[in-house]
LUMKOLDO-144049 format. One line per 5 residues: number of its first residue (from 1); for each residue x, y, z of C-alpha. Coordinates in nm, 2 decimals, padded with zeros to 4 digits. Example, Ala and Ser with C-alpha at 12.3 -4.5 7.8 and 13.67 -1.06 7.14 Angstrom:
% LUMKOLDO-144049
1	01.23:-00.45:00.78  01.37:-00.11:00.71
***
This chain:
% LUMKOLDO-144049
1	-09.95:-15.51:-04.14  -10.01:-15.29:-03.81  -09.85:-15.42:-03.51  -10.10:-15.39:-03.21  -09.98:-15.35:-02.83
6	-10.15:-15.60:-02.62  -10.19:-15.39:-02.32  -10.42:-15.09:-02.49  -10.46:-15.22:-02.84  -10.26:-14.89:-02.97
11	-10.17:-14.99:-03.32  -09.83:-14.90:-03.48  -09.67:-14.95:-03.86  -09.27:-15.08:-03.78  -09.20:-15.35:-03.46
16	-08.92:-15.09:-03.35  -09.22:-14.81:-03.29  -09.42:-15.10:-03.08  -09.12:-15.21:-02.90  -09.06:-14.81:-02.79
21	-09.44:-14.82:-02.72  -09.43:-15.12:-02.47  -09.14:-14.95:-02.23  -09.41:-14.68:-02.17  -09.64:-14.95:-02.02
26	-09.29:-15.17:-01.90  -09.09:-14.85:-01.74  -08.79:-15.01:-01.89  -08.51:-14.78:-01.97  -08.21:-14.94:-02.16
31	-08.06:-14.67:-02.28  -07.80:-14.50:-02.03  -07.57:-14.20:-02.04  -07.22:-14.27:-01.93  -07.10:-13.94:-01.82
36	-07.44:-13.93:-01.53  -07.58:-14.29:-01.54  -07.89:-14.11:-01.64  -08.14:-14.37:-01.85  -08.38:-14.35:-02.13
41	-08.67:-14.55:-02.28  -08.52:-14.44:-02.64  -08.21:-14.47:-02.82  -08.28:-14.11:-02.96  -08.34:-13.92:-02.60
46	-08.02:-14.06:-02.49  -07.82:-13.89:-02.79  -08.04:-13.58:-02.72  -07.92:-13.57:-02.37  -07.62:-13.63:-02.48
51	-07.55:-13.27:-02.60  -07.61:-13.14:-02.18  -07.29:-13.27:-02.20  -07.13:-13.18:-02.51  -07.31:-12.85:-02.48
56	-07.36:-12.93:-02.90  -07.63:-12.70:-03.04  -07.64:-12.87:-03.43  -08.01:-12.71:-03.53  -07.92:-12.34:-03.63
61	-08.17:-12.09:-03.70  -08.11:-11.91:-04.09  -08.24:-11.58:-03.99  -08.11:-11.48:-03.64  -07.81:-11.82:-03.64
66	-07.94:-11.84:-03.27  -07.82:-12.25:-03.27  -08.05:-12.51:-03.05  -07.97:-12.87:-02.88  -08.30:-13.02:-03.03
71	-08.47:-12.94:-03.40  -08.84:-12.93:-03.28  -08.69:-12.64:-03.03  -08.57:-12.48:-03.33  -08.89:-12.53:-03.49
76	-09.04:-12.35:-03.21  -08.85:-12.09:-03.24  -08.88:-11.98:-03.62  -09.22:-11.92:-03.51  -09.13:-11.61:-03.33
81	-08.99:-11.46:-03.65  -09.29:-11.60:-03.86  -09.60:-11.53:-03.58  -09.74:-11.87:-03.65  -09.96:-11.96:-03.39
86	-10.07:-12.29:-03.61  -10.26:-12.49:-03.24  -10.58:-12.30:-03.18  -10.78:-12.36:-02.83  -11.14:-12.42:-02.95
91	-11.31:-12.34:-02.63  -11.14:-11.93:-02.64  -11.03:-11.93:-02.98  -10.63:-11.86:-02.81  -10.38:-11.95:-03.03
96	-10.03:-12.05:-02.96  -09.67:-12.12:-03.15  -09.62:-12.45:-02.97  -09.81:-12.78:-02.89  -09.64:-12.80:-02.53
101	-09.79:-12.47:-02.43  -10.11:-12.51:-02.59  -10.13:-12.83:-02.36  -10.05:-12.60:-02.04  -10.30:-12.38:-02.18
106	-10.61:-12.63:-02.21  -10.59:-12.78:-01.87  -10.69:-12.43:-01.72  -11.03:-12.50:-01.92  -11.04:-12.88:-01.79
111	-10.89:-12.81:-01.41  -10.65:-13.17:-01.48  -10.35:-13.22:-01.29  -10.20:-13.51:-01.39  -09.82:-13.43:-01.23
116	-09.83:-13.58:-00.89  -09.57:-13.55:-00.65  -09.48:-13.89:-00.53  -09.35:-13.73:-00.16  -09.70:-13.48:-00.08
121	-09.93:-13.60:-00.32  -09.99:-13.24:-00.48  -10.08:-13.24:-00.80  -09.99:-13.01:-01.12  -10.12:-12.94:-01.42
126	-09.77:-12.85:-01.61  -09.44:-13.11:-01.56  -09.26:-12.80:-01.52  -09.44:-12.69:-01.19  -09.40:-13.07:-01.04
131	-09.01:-13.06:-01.11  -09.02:-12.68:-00.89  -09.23:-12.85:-00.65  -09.00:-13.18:-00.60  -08.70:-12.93:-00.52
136	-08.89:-12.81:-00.22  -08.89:-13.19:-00.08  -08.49:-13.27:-00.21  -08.36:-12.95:-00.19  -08.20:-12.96:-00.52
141	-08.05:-12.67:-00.62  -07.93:-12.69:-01.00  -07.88:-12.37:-01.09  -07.57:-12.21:-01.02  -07.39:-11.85:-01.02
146	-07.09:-11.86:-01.19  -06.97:-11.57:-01.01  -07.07:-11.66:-00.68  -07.15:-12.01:-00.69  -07.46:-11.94:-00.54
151	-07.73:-12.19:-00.60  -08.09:-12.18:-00.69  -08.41:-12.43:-00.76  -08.53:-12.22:-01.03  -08.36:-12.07:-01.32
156	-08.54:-11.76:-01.33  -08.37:-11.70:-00.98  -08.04:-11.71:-01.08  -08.07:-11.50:-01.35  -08.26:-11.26:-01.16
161	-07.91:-11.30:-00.90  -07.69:-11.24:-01.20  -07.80:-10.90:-01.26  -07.66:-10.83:-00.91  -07.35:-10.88:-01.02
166	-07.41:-10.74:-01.39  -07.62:-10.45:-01.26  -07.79:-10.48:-01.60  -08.16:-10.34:-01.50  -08.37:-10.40:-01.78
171	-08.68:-10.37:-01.64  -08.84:-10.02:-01.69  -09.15:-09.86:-01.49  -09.36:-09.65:-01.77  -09.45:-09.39:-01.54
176	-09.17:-09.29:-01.37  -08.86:-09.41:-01.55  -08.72:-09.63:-01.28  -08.56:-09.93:-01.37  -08.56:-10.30:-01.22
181	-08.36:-10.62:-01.21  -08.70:-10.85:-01.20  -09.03:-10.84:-01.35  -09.19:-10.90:-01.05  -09.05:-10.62:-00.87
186	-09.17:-10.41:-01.16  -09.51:-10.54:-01.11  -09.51:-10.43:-00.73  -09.36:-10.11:-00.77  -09.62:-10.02:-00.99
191	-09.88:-10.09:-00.79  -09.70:-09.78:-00.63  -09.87:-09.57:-00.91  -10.21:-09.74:-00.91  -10.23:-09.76:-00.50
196	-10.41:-10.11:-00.63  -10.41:-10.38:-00.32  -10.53:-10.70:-00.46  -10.45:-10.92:-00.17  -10.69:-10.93:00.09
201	-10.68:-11.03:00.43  -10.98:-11.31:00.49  -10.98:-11.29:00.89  -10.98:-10.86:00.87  -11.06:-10.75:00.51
206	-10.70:-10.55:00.55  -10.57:-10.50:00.17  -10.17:-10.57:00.07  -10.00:-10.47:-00.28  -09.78:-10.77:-00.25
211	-09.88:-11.12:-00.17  -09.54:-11.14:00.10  -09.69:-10.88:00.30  -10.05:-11.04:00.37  -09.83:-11.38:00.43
216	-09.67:-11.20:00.72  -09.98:-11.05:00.82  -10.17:-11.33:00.84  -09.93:-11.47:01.07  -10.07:-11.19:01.32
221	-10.38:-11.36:01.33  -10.25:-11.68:01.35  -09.99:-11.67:01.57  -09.74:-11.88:01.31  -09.39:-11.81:01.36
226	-09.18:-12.05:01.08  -08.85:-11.90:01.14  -08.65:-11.99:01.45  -08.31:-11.87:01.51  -08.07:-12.10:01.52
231	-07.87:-11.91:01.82  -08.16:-11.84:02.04  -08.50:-11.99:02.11  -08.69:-11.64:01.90  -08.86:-11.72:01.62
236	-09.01:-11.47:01.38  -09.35:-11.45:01.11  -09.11:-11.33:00.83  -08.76:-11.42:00.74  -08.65:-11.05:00.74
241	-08.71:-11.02:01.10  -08.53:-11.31:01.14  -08.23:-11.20:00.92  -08.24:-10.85:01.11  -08.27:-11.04:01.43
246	-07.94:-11.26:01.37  -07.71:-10.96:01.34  -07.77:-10.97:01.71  -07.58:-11.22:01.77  -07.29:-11.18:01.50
251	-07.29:-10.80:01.57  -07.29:-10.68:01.18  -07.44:-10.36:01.15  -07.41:-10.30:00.73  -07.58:-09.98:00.72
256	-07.35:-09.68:00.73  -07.47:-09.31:00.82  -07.26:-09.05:00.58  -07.24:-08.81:00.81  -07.10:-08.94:01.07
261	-06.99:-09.33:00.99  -07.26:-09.46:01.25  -07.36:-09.82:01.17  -07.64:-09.96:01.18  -07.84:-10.35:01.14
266	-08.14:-10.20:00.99  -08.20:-09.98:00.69  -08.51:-09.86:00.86  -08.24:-09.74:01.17  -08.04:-09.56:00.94
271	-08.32:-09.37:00.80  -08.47:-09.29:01.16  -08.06:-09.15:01.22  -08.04:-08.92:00.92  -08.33:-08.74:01.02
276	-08.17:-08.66:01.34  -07.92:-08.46:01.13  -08.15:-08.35:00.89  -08.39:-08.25:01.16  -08.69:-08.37:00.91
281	-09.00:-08.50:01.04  -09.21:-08.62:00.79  -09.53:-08.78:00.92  -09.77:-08.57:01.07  -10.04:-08.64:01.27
286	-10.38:-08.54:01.13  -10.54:-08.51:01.49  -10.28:-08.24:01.67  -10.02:-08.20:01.36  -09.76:-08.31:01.57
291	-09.47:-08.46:01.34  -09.23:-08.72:01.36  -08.92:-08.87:01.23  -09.02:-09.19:01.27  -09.34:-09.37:01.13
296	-09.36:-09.66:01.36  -09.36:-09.34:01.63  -09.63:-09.21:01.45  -09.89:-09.54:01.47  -09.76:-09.54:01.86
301	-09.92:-09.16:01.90  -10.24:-09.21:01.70  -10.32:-09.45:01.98  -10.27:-09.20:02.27  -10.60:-09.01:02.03
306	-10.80:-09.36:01.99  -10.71:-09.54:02.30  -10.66:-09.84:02.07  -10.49:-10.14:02.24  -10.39:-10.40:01.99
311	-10.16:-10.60:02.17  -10.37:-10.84:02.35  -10.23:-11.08:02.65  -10.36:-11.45:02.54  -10.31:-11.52:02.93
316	-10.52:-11.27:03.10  -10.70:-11.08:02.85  -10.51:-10.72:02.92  -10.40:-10.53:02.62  -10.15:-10.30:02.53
321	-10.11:-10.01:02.28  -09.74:-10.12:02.20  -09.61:-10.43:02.13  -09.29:-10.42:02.33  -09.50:-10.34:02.61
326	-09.70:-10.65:02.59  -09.37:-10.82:02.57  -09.29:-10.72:02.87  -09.60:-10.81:03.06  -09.60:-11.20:02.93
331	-09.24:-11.24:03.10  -09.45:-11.23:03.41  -09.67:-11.52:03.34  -09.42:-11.68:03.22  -09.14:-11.63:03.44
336	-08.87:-11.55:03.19  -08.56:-11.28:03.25  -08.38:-11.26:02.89  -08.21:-10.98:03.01  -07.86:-11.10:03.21
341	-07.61:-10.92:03.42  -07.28:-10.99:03.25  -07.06:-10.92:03.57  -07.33:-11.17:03.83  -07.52:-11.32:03.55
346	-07.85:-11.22:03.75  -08.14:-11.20:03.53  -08.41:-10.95:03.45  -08.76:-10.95:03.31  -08.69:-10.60:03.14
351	-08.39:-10.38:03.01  -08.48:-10.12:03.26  -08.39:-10.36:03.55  -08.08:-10.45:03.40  -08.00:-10.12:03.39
356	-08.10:-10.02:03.72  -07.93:-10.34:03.90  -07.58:-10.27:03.65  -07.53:-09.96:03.89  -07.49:-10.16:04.15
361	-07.16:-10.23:03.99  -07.05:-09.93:03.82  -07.10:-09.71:04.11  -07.29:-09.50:03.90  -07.54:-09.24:04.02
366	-07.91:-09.16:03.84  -08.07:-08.85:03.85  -08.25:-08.90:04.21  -08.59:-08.87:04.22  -08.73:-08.73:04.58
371	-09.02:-08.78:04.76  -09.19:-08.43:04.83  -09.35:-08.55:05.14  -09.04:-08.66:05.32  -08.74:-08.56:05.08
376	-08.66:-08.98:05.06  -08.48:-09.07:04.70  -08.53:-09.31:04.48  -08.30:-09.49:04.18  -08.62:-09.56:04.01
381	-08.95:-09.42:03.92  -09.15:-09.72:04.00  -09.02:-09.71:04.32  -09.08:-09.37:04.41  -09.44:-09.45:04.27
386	-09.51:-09.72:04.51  -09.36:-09.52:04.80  -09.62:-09.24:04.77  -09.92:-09.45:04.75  -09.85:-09.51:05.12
391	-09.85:-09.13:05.16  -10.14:-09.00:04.97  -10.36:-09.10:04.74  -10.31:-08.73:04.59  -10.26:-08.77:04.21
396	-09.86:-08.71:04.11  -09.63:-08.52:03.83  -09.29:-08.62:03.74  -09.11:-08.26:03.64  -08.75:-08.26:03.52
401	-08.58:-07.97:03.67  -08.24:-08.00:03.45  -07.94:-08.19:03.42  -07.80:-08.12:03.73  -08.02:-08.12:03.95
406	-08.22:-08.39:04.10  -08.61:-08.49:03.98  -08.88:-08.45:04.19  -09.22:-08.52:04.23  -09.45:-08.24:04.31
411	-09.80:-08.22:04.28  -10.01:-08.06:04.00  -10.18:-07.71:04.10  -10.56:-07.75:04.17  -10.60:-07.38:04.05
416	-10.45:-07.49:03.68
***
């Protein structure tokens, strides 16, 4: 005679299945693990656990002996010698060795999520993604390097960190030969070949090959800066600006030039500093052919061609063809001088007043710039600038004359 549970009328054969049944409804666990006070609903999921422990693998497989914790895993697995594929999707006829993925697999058709995390209320439509997601909000970290003993939230992480330690590269691009410690970095680097961008920008329509860079360049437009530096007020749109940023403060410099043994906190630095040995210059403009060894210098001299001015002041509405510039010109809205004087601790707005004001100290004397009306001289060029316009309103040409000899102002010849 069937027993019947009284909360959803599921009917079951022995009292032992109904009594399992009713602890899904009751949340009771009496089953616990003595080695991590971990509990179970079932007699028989404790013993499975049980083998985390004992790291016992009983279920062996007769063609490859690859050995397995739990049989249905095993089960699972003989399908990948056999190719059955026995749970068929009826709405796209996709077929799959396991009931667990075919589950996965039918909620894209539906759109359930049935995971929901009991911190944000997301939802998930696979277990797996809710126990990723719950890391996020307890900052578990159960996978660890047993090299290093670096810890990771996912386990496709660490073994993705292993291989720097193995070097083992097993990823291989088709076209080109070149080899990879991730699948995903594969993925991007092909995209190398293909020059596809599939992630688009919804504010400017700008197109990425890797979903990191539109992240960070979305943050242009939105003005989102999630990593702070814990030495300094800064904070950055991407955590490799702020990594790059914090050898400011400890002083590493990890990249080493060859040639000479110069260090360096960027990659990108070391790579501008070969090329002044090498004396290459590989980016060309298309407007003058001009070339230069830097890219970044590049983008700055296209502008001088368009006029563009990207940097715009959110205060007063100027803009500015270079970032730094615009930099600058917020300090005096907002009053700040990052810039201190180490022997008077006076503060500057700019690097260039530093500088200037350090002399002061040193006793060291610039390259004097003279006014060609009455031979005064001048530290700075700003200052020799603002000293003219009470002079003439005649437009003015810095010329260097050389090393040695002092700068002066002189005006341009009418005649050409």
């Amino acid at each position: 005679m069937p027993h019947q549970c009284d909360l959803c009328n599921k009917e079951f054969q022995g009292k032992g299945n109904l009594a399992n049944h009713m602890r899904t409804h009751t949340g009771e666990k009496p089953f616990e693990c003595t080695l991590c006070d971990k509990k179970f609903a079932r007699e028989h999921h404790l013993h499975v656990h049980h083998r985390t422990h004992t790291k016992e693998k009983p279920f062996e497989c007769t063609l490859c002996l690859k050995k397995f914790a739990r049989e249905h895993h095993l089960r699972q697995h003989l399908r990948t010698h056999t190719g059955e594929k026995p749970f068929e999707c009826s709405l796209c006829n996709k077929k799959f060795a396991d009931k667990t993925n075919f589950g996965k697999h039918l909620r894209t058709h539906t759109g359930e999520t049935p995971f929901e995390c009991t911190f944000c209320d997301k939802k998930f439509n696979q277990k797996g993604n809710l126990d990723k997601h719950l890391r996020r909000h307890t900052g578990e970290k159960p996978f660890e390097c047993t090299f290093c003993d670096k810890k990771y939230t996912r386990k496709v992480n660490l073994d993705t960190h292993l291989r720097t330690h193995t070097g083992e590269r097993p990823f291989e691009c088709s076209v080109c030969g070149k080899k990879f410690s991730a699948a995903l970095h594969l993925r991007q680097h092909l995209r190398t070949h293909t020059e596809e961008k599939p992630f688009e920008c919804t504010f400017c329509s700008k197109k990425f090959a890797h979903d990191k860079y539109l992240r960070h360049h979305l943050r242009t437009h939105t003005g989102e800066k999630p990593f702070g530096c814990t030495l300094c007020p800064r904070k950055f749109t991407g955590d490799n600006h702020l990594r790059v940023h914090l050898r400011k403060h400890t002083g590493e410099t990890p990249f080493e030039c060859t040639l000479c043994n110069k260090k360096f906190s960027q990659m990108g630095s070391l790579n501008q500093h070969v090329r002044t040995h090498t004396g290459e210059t590989p980016f060309e403009c298309t407007l003058c052919n001009k070339k230069f060894a830097c890219s970044d210098t590049l983008r700055k001299h296209l502008r001088t061609h368009t006029g563009e001015r990207p940097f715009e002041c959110t205060l007063c509405d100027k803009k500015f063809a270079v970032m730094s510039n615009l930099r600058v010109h917020l300090r005096t809205h907002t009053g700040e001088r990052p810039f201190e004087c180490i022997v008077c601790n006076m503060k500057f707005a700019n690097s260039n007043g530093l500088r200037a004001h350090h002399r002061t100290h040193t006793g060291e004397r610039p390259r004097p710039l003279k006014c060609i009306i009455c031979n005064k001289k001048f530290n700075r060029a700003d200052h020799l600038r603002k000293h003219l316009s009470k002079h003439t309103g005649e437009s003015l040409v810095l010329n260097k004359i050389s090393a040695k000899e002092p700068l002066e102002l002189t005006s341009p010849d009418p005649n050409g």
